[in-house]
N, C-alpha and C positions, 0 to 999 in steps of 0.2 A: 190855805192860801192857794190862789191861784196859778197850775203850773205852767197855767198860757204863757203867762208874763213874769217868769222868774228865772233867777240861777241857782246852781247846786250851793249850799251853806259855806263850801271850802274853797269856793270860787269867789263868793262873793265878798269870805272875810280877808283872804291875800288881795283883792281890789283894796279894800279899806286900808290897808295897811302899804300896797302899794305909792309911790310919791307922785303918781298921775295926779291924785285927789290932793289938792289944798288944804291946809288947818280948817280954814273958815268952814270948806264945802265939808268938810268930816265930820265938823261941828255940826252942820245943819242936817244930813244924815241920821247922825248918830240920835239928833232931836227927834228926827220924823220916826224915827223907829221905835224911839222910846215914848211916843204920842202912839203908834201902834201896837203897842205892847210887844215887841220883839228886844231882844238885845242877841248880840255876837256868838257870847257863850250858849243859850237856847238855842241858836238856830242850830248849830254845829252837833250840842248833845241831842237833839231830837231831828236830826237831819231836816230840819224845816228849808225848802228853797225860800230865798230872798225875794222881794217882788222888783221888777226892774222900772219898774213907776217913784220907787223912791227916788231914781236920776231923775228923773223929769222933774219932780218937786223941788229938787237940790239945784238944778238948771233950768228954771222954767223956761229959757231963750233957748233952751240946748237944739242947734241945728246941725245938719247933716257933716262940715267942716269939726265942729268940737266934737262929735258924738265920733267919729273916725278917728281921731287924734285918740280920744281916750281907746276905745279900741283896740288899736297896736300898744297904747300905755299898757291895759290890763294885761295884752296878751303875755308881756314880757314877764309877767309874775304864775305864768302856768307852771304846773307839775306836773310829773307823771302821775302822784299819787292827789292831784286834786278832785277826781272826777267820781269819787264816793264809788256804786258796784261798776263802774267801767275801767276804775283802775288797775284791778288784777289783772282782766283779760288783756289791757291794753298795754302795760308792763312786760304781762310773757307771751303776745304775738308774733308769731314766726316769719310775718312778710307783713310788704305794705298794705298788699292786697288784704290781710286779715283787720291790718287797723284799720283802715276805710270800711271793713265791711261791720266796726261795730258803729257807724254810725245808724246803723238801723236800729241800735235800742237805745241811742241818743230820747227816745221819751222816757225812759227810766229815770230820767235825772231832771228834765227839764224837755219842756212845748215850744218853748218860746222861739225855736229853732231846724227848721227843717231842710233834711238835707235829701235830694233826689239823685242815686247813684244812675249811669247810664255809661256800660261797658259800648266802646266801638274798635274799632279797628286797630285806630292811632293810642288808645288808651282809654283811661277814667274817667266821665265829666261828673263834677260830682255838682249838682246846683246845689246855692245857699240861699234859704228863703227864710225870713223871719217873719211872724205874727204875734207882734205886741202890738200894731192899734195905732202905732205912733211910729212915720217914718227915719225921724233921730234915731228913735229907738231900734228901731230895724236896722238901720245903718252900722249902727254900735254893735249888736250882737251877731250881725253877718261878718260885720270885719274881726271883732275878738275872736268869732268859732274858726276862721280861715285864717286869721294870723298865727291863732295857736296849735290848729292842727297841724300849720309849717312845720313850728316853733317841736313839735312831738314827734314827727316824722323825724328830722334833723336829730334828735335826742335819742331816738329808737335804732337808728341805722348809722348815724354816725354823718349825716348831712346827705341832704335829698333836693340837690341843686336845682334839675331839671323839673321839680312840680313847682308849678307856678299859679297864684292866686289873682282872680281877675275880679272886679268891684265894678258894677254899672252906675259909677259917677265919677266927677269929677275929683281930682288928689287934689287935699288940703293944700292950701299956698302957704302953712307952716312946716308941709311935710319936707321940705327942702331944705330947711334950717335943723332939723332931727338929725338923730345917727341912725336910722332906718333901714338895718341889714338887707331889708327883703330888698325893698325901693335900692340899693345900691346892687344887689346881683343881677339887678332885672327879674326877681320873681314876684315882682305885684305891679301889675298894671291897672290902669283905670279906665276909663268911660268905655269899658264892655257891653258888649248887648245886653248881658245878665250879668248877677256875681254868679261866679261858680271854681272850682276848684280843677287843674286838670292834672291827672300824673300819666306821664306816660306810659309806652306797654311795656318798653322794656327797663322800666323802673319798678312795676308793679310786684316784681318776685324778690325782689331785695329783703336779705334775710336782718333782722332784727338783732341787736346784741344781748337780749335777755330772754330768746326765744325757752316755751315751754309751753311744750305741746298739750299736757295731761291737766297744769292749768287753765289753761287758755278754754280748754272743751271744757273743765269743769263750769269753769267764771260765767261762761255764755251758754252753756243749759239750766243757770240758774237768772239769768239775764233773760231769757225765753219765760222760763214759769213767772217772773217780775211784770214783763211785759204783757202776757195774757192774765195776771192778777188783777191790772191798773187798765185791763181794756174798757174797763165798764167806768169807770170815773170820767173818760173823753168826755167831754164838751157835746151835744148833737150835731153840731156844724166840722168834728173833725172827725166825728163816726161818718160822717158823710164824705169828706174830703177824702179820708183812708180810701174805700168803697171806689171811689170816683179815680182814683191814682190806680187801683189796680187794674178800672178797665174805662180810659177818658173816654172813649169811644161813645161811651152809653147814650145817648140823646133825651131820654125821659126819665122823671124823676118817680113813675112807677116803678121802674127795676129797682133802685135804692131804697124809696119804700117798703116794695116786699120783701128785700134783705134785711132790714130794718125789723119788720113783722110792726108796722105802724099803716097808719091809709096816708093818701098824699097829702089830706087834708093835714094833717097831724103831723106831717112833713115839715108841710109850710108854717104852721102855726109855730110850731118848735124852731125853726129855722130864722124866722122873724123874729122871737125872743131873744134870740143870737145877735141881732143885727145883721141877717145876711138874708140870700136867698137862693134854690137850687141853682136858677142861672150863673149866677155872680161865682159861685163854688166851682160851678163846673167850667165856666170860661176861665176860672183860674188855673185851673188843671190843665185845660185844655192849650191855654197857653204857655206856662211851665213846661207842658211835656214836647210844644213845640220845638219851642226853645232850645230846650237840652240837644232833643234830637236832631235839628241841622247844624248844632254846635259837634257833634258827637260824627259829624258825616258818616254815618253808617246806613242809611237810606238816604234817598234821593226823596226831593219835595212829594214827588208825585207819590209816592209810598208811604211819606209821611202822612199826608193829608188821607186815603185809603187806613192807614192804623187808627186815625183817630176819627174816622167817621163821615170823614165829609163826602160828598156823592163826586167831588170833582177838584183839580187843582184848582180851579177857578174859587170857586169858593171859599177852599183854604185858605190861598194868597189873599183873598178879599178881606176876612175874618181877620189873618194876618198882620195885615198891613191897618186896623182896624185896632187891634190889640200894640200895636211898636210903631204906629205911624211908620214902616217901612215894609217895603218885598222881602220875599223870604231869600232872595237872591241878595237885595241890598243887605239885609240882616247878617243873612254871610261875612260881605266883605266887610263888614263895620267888625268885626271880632280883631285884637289886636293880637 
């Protein structure tokens, strides 16, 4: 199965069993899974991830207001011990800073989910970006990973008031009628430039209640060997993306090629079987890592645009304002 577009097994059976989901829609579920040869029990004993295309068949209307709703529904059914090999480390993590920082083998578990950390002055910006294909979908899965990393942080340290989760769209006209802990402290706001996660600097050292140290290094050098095991099963289009994130700057797709040991032709031909193409990949980086980084104020535009390649602020601001329909300036002030 596909782990573009799926959850961990133990995630997706507390959803099931969660009361977000209807009789009827569990019903039709429960159908479509057993038309694809999966059931509960399998996924769980064979750690099989779920595919998140089963919502879309159980909701074929499912839009960006219900997929949000469910969302904070699921999030409330998280665990510490749901997240299969991220639970140990993430159980005996000694600070905030070490939970946030396993969102980097956040691919161990599931794709369908990418998180771009970006240390600045003021703190964390952590961006929430999902690739399932389907923007419901993407909605649903950026708000469940940021409602429950809250929901984990708060479980971990004993309430982490000052991080606050921001969503680039508009709040459900049902969320007002919910009992939405986050939505009444003031830590989830909406129509954001981007989603992204922000925690403070001086929240960031806050020590954990089940801190263990000798754990934690064990959990995540075995999380490291997981994640260079499963490097070669990526997708070609996120062997590309990885490549592209470490250095956005790059402007041609012969450098990724010959990291690749492919020719460009082979690039592209492989890239288009994807549905994508270098550009598209790269202006997506290129704009993600904008993003972050005037979010993060730790450079100024003109340094920004310099990091990522462009010959001039002109430029940048063009491409900018080209990628958000706004300046990098207006970009700014649009953050809540």
């Amino acid at each position: 199965m596909n782990r573009d577009s799926s959850v961990p097994p133990l995630v997706f059976a507390q959803m099931l069993e969660s009361q977000a989901l209807d009789p009827d829609a569990i019903a039709r579920l429960r159908a479509i899974m057993t038309r694809d040869g999966a059931d509960e029990a399998t996924l769980l004993e064979r750690d099989i991830p779920a595919s998140l295309q089963w919502f879309r068949q159980v909701y074929p209307e499912l839009d960006i207001e219900k997929a949000t709703l469910l969302g904070f529904a699921f999030a409330e059914q998280a665990r510490l011990t749901s997240f299969g090999a991220l639970s140990v480390p993430l159980v005996s993590a000694g600070s905030i800073t070490e939970v946030v920082e396993l969102l980097t083998y956040l691919p161990v578990i599931s794709t369908a989910f990418r998180p771009q950390l970006h240390p600045g002055d003021h703190g964390l910006t952590v961006g929430l970006t999902a690739h399932t294909g389907d923007r419901a979908l993407d909605c649903l899965t950026v708000t469940y990973s940021g409602a429950t990393l809250l929901r984990l942080l708060d479980m971990l340290v004993g309430g982490a008031p000052t991080v606050t989760l921001h969503l680039n769209w508009s709040a459900p006209t049902a969320l007002a009628t919910l009992q939405n802990d986050l939505a009444a402290a003031g830590r989830l706001l909406f129509d954001a430039p981007m989603s992204y996660l922000f925690v403070p600097a001086d929240t960031l050292d806050e020590v954990c209640r089940f801190s263990d140290p000798l754990a934690y290094r064990r959990a995540v050098a075995e999380l490291k060997r997981t994640l260079e095991q499963r490097s070669g099963d990526l997708s070609f289009s996120e062997k590309v993306r990885k490549l592209l994130e470490k250095d956005p700057g790059q402007p041609h797709s012969q450098w990724v090629a010959d990291e690749l040991a492919v020719s460009t032709s082979t690039l592209k031909r492989r890239l288009s079987a994807e549905g994508t193409t270098f550009r598209e990949l790269r202006e997506s980086c290129l704009r993600e890592n904008a993003m972050l980084m005037l979010l993060t104020r730790s450079m100024s535009a003109s340094q920004i645009a310099s990091e990522l390649g462009y010959s001039d602020l002109t430029s940048f601001s063009h491409a900018f304002k080209r990628w958000t329909g706004r300046s990098p300036s207006e970009f700014l002030h649009s953050r809540p």
